[in-house]
C-alpha positions as CSV (number, residue, x, y, z in Angstrom):
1,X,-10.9,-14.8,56.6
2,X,-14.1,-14.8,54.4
3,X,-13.4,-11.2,54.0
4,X,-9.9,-11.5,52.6
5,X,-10.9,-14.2,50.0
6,X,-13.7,-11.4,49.0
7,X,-11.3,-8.7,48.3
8,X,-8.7,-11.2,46.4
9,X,-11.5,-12.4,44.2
10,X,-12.3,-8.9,43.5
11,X,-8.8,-7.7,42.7
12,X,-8.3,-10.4,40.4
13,X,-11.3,-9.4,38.4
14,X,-10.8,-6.0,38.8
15,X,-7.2,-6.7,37.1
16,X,-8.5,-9.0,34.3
17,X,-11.0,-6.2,33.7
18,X,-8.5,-3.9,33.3
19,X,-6.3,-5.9,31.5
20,X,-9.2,-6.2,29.0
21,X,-9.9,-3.1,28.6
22,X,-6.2,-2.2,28.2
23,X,-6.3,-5.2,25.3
24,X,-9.4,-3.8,23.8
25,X,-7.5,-0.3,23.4
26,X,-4.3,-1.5,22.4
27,X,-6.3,-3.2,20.0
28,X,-8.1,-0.2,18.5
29,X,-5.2,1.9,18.0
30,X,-3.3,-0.7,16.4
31,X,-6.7,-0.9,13.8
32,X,-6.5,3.1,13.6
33,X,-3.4,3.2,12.9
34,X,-3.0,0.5,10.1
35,X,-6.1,2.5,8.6
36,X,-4.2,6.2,8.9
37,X,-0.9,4.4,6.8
38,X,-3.3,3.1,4.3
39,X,-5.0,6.4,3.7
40,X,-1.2,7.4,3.3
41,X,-0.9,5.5,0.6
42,X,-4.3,6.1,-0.9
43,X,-2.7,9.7,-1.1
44,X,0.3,9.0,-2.5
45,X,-1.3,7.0,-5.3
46,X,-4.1,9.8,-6.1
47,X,-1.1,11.9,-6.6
48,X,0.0,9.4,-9.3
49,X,-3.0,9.2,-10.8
50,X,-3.3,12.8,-11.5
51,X,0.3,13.1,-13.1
52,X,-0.3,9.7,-15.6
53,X,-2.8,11.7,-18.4
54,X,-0.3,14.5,-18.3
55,X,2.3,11.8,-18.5
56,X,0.4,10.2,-21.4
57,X,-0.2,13.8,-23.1
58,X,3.5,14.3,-23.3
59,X,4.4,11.3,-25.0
60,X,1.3,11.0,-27.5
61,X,2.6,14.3,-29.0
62,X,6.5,12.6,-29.5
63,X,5.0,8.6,-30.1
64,X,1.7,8.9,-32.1
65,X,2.6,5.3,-33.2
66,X,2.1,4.1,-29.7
67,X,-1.6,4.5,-29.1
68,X,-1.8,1.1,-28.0
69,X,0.2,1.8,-24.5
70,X,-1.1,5.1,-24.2
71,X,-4.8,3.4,-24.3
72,X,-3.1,0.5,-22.1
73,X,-2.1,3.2,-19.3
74,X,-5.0,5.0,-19.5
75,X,-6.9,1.6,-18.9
76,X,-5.0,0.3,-16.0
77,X,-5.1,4.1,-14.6
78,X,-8.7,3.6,-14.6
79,X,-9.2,0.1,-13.3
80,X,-6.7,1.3,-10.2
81,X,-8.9,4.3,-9.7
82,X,-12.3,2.7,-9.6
83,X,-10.7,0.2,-6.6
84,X,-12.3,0.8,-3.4
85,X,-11.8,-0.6,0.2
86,X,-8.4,-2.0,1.4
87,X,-5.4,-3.5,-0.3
88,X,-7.0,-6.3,-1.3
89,X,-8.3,-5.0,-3.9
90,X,-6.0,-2.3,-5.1
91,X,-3.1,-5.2,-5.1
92,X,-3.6,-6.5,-8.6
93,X,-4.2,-3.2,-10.5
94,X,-1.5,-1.4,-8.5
95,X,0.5,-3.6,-10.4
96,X,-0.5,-3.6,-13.6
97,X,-0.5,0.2,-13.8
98,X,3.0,0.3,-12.6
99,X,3.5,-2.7,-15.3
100,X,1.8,0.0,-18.0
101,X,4.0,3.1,-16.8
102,X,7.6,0.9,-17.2
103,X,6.2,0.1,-20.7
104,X,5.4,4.3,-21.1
105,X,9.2,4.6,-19.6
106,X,10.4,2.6,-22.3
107,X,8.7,4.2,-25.1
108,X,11.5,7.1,-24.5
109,X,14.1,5.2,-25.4
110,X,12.8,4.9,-29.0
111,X,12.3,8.5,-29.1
112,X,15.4,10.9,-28.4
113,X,12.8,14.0,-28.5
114,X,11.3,12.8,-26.0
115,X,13.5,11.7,-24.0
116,X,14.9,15.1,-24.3
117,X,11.6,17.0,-23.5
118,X,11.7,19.2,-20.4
119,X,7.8,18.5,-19.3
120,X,8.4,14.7,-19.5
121,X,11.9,14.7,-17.7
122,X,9.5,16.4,-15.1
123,X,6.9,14.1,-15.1
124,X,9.2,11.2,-15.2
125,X,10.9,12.8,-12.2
126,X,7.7,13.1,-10.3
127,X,6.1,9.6,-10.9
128,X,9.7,8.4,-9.9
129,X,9.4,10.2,-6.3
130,X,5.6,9.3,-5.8
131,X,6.6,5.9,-6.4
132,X,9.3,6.2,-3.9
133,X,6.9,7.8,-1.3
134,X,4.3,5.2,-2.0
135,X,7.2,2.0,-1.4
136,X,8.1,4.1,1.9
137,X,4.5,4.1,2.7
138,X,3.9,0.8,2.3
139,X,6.6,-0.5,4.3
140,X,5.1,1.8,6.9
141,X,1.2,0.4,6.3
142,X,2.6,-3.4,6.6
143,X,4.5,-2.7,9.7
144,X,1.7,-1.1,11.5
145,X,-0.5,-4.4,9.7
146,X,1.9,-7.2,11.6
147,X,2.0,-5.0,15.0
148,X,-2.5,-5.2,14.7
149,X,-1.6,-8.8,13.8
150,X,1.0,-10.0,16.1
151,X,-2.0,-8.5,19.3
152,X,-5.2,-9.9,17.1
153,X,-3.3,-13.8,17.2
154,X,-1.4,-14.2,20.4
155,X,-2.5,-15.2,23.6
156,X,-4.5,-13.6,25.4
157,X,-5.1,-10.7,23.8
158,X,-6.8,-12.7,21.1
159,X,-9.2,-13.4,23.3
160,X,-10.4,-9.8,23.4
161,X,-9.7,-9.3,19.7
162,X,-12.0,-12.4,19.3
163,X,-15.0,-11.2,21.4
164,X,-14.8,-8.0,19.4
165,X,-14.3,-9.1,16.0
166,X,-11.2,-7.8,15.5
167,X,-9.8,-9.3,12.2
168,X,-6.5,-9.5,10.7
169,X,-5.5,-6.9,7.6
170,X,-4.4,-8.0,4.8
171,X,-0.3,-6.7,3.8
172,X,0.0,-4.7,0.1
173,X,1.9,-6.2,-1.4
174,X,3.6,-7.1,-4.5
175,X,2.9,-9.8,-7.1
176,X,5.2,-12.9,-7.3
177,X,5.9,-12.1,-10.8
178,X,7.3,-8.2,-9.7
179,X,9.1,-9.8,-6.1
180,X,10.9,-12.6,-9.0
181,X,11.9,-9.1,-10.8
182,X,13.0,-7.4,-8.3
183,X,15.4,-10.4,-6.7
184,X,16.7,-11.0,-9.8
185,X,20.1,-8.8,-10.6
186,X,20.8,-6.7,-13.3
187,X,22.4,-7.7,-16.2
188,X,24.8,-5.3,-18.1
189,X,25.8,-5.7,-21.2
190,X,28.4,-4.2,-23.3
């Protein structure tokens, strides 16, 4: 009888070893792959950098006038660029250099030449489809984020996630301000 108790107590740690160990995987490939869909976007949004002073080249020779949101996209194309780490800190100047670009947008409304000019119908075109692929990856990036989430706070993988200082990623995402914007419908006017 002593012997049976022996091997029960040693399958039941043998299957709370393995369970941690299948915790502590599960664990690190939800982590790797939050980090893969970030450098996704990190991509996406290198490839937006390099098309804004090409962008901004296009409109200067159409809207000399407008040096002031040239220099303004240039700026925020800067501050985005010099963000390093996770979404925490790319978050705010994200959005203020898509804020500057919709203002750059705009500017072509006031000039028909422009409007009009092959390279920045390109350019437009390009930004518009990065943008796209950087709104598909971020979708992407938070999903993988609440997965690593949803293992690092419920029971009992937390446990393991806890020992091994596993800690929650933050979502990208966007401002209140731009969420308000984008709820709000579009008004047409006549």
């Amino acid at each position: 009888m002593g012997g049976n108790i022996l091997w029960v107590v040693l399958g039941i740690i043998a299957l709370v070893f393995l369970y941690a160990v299948m915790a502590f995987n599960g664990l690190v490939r939800g982590r790797n792959q939050a980090t893969e869909a970030w450098s996704d976007i990190e991509t996406h949004l290198k490839r937006r950098y390099d098309l804004i002073p090409n962008l901004v080249e296009t409109v200067k020779g159409y809207a000399k006038h407008e040096s002031s949101t040239l220099e303004k996209v240039i700026a925020a194309r800067n501050a985005a660029m010099s963000q390093s780490g996770g979404p925490e800190s790319h978050t705010a100047a994200e959005n203020a250099l898509t804020q500057s670009l919709k203002s750059i947008f705009a500017l072509s409304e006031s000039y028909p030449d422009l409007k009009a000019n092959q390279n920045f119908i390109e350019l437009q075109r390009e930004i518009t489809d990065t943008e796209d692929k950087i709104q598909a990856s971020r979708r992407f990036y938070n999903s993988m984020v609440l997965s690593f989430n949803n293992r690092t706070g419920t029971f009992p993988s937390m446990v393991i996630a806890g020992m091994f200082n596993f800690r929650k990623i933050a979502f990208f995402e966007l401002e209140e301000g731009e969420k308000e914007a984008v709820r709000k419908p579009v008004q047409v006017k006549f």
